[in-house]
N, C-alpha and C positions, 0 to 999 in steps of 0.2 A: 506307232504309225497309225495316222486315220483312216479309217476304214467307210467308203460312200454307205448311208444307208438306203439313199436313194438316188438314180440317176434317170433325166428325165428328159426325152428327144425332144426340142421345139423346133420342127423343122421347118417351117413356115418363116421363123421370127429367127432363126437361124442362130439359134442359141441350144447351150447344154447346162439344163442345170443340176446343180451336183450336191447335194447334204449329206453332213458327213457323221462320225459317230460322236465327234468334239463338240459338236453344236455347231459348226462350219458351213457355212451355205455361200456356194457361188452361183453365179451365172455369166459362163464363160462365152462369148462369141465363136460362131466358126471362122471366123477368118483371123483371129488371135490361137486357136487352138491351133491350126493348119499352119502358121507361120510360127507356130512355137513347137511345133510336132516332135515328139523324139528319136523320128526317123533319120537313118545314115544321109537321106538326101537333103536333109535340114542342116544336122547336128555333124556332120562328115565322120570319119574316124578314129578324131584326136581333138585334143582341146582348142589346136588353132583352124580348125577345118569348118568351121560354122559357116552355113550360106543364107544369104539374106535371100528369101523369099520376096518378092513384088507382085502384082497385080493379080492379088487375094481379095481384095476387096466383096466381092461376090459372092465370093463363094460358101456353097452349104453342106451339110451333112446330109447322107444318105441313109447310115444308118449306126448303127454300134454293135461290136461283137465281144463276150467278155471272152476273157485270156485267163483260164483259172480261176484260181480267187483274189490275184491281186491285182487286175490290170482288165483294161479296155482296151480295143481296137475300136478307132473312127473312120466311118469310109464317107469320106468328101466325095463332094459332086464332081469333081475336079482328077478324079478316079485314083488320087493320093489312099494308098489304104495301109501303108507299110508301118506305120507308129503305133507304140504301142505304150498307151497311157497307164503307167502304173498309178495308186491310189495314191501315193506318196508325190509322184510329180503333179497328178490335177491340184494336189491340195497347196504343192510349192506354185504354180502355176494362177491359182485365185487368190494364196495370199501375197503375192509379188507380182500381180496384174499389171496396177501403174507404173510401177518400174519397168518392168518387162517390154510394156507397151510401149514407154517412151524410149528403150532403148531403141526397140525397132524400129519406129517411127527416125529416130536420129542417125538409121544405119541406113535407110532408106534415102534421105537427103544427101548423106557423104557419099551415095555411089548412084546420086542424081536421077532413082529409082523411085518407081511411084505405085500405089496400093490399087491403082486401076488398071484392067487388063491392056 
């Protein structure tokens, strides 16, 4: 598993960027993080329980808390703080960005939902 060797708050520009020990370097959005969060209020309790997040658009990070050695916690502006990013999901998370992104993007049009508050 990759392990971040460094993670970096751009709170302003409202991004996180992430280098890893593979040579891997993202830079993830807050409002892609937030609506991919791996919190029970995102991800539900089962495989079919997933909920589309909408009018993220906006939104920033506050801050970051680590969780041991293998995991962050993001606290959005949005007072969202219950996810908890293991290294292993940021890193599945920037290499499955485009996909990711356009699933959301297409789950958002079938339930007539939009990225703005």
């Amino acid at each position: 598993m990759p392990v971040p060797t460094e993670l970096r708050l751009r709170r302003a520009e409202k991004l996180l960027e992430v280098d890893f020990d593979d040579g891997a370097r993202f830079v993830l959005p807050a409002e892609y993080l937030r609506v991919e969060s791996p919190s029970a209020e995102v991800q539900g309790h089962g495989p079919n329980e997933r909920k589309t997040i909408a009018g993220r658009r906006h939104v920033g990070m506050l801050g970051l808390e680590p969780v041991g050695n293998y995991a962050v916690r993001i606290l959005f502006d949005d007072l969202h703080d219950t996810g908890i990013f293991s290294w292993d999901y940021l890193h599945e998370l920037g290499r499955e960005r485009a996909t990711k992104w356009q699933a959301y993007l297409d789950a958002l049009h079938r339930q007539g939902l939009s990225r703005d508050p």
